[in-house]
N, C-alpha and C positions, 0 to 999 in steps of 0.2 A: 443511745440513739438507735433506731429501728430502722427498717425502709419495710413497707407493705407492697403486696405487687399486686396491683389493682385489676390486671386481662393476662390473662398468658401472653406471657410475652419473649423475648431471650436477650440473653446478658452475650457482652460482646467483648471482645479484646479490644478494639479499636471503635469511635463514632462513626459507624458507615453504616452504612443498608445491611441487613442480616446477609441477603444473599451475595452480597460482595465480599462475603469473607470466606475462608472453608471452614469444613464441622468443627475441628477443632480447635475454631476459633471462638465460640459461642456454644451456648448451654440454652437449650429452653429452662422455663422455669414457670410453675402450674399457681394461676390466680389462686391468689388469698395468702400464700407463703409470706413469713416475714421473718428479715433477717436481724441480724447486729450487725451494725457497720461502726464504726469508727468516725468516717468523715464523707464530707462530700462535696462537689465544684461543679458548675457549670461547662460542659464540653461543646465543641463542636455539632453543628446540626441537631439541636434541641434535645443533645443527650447528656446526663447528668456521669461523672465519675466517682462511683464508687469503692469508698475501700472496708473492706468487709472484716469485721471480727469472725472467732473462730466458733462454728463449723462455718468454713469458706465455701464457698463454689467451686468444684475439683481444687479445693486448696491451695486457689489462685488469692492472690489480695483484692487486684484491682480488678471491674470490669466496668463498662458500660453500660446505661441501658437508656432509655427513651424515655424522657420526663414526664409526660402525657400517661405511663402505664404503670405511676410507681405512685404511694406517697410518705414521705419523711414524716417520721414520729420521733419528734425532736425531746418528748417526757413519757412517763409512763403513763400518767395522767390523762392523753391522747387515747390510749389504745382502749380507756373507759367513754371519753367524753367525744371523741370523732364516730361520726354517723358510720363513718366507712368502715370503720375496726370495733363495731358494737357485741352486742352476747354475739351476733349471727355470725359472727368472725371468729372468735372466741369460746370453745364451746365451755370453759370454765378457767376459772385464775387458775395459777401454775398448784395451789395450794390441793386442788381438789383434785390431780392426776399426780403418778410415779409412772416412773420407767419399768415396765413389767419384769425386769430382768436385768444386770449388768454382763458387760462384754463390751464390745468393739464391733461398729458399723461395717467392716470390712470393707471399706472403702468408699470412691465416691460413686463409683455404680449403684451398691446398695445404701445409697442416698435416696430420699423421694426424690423425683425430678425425672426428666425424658432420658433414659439409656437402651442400647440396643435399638432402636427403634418403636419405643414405646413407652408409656407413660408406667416407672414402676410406683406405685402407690402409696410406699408403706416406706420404714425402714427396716434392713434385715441385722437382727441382733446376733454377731457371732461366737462361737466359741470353738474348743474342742472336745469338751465331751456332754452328754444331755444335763439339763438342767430343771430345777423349780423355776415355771413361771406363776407370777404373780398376777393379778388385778390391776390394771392400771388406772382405772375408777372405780365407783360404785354403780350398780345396774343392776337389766335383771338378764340373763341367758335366754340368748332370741333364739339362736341356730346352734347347732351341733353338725359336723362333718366329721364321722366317727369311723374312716376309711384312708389307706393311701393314694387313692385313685386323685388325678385330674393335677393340675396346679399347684393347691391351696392344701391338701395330702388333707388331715387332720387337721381339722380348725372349729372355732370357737367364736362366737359374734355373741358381744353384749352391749345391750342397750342402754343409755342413761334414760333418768325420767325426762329430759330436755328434746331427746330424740336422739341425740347424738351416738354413735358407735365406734366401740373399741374392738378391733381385730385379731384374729392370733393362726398363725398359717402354720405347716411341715410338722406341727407335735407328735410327739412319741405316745404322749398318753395323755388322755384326758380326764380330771379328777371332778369335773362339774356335771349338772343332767339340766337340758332346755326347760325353764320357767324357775330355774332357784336365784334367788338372791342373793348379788356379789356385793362384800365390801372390799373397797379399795385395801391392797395388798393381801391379798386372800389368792390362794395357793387354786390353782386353776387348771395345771397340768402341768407336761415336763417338755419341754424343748427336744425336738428332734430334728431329724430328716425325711419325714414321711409327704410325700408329695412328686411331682414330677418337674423339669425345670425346662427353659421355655425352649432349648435344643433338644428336648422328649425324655433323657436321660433320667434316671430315677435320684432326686436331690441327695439321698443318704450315702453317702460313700467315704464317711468316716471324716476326719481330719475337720476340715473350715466348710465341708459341706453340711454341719450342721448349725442351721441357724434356724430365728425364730423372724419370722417376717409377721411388723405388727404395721396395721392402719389404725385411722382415725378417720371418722367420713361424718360429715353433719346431715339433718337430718333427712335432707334429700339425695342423701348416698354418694357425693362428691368428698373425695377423700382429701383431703388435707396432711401438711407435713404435720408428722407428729413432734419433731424439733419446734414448731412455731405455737404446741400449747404446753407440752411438758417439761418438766425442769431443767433448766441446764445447768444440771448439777454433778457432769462429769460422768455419772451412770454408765454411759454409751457413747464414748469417744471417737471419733471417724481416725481410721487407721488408711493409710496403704495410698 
């Protein structure tokens, strides 16, 4: 069973008014996201109780959320045959993406979803020392960022022919050139720390500051969890 989240909206510890809680009592969480849940009940004040399979919400089980901003995908069948979870949702079966890389999410910060005060986009894949990234589709090489400078340090943006985009943030090296043709698990660069991090700090500083922070964004450039099209097949575990 699935739960879709149909507006941004935030998951709650209890059925009350978001603002009647404190922050860490609730999680935003960015339209189009879908989870595994387990189970679900009718709550209090037109909110549903949800209990979530694993990747949890800060690896909490239970939360709350407002019935009206969600919808249950009770088969897999749904997520083909519901207007609301069609390609546009969807930007391919789980068949035709991998996980660029294995490691561990480093936690639920570097989860997609609001942390800090801000929408982080992507998930950050960690490790301890640089790595071969891979392809996590097929496309073709739109952009290159071929420097450490700004955020994003070294990065890599490729297009499906769908429109849809696959991201790759802080690499060490890049092994591709803008307008070549990737196939899915094709060797792309190497994982680093190149980039700067949102306290100004420079991200490389050895240890768990090297990660690979990927998106996924459909074709009108709204990025989407990448948990909700790629496999969960263990790859990239949420730790911590």
């Amino acid at each position: 069973m699935k739960l879709k989240i149909l507006e941004n909206t935030v998951f709650k510890l209890h059925p009350v008014a978001a603002e009647a809680i404190s922050e860490n009592e609730k999680i935003c969480v960015h339209c189009d996201t879908i989870f595994k849940i387990d189970s679900y009940s009718e709550a209090e004040e037109n909110h549903l109780q949800i209990n979530f399979l694993s990747p949890k919400p800060k690896n909490i089980t239970t939360w709350f959320v407002l019935s009206n901003q969600v919808q249950l995908l009770e088969t897999d069948e749904q997520l083909t045959a519901s207007p609301s979870v069609s390609s546009a949702s969807f930007a391919a079966s789980n068949s035709e993406w991998i996980w660029p890389m294995t490691g561990t999410s480093m936690g639920s910060r570097a989860e997609f979803g609001y942390a800090r005060g801000r929408l982080h986009a992507g998930v950050d894949i960690g490790g301890y020392t640089p790595d071969e990234c891979y392809a996590a589709s097929d496309g073709i090489v739109d952009y290159i960022k071929n420097d450490r400078s700004g955020a994003e340090g070294r990065a890599i943006y490729i297009k499906r022919s769908n429109g849809w985009e696959h991201v790759y943030f802080h690499l060490q090296s890049i092994r591709v050139k803008v307008g070549q043709k990737i196939t899915k698990g094709q060797l792309i660069g190497i994982r680093g720390g190149s980039g700067f991090g949102y306290e100004g700090l420079e991200i490389d500083g050895g240890g768990y500051s090297i990660h690979l922070h990927f998106e996924v964004r459909k074709p009108n450039g709204e990025p989407v969890n990448p948990r909700s099209i790629l496999p969960d097949d263990g790859s990239v575990p949420i730790v911590g």
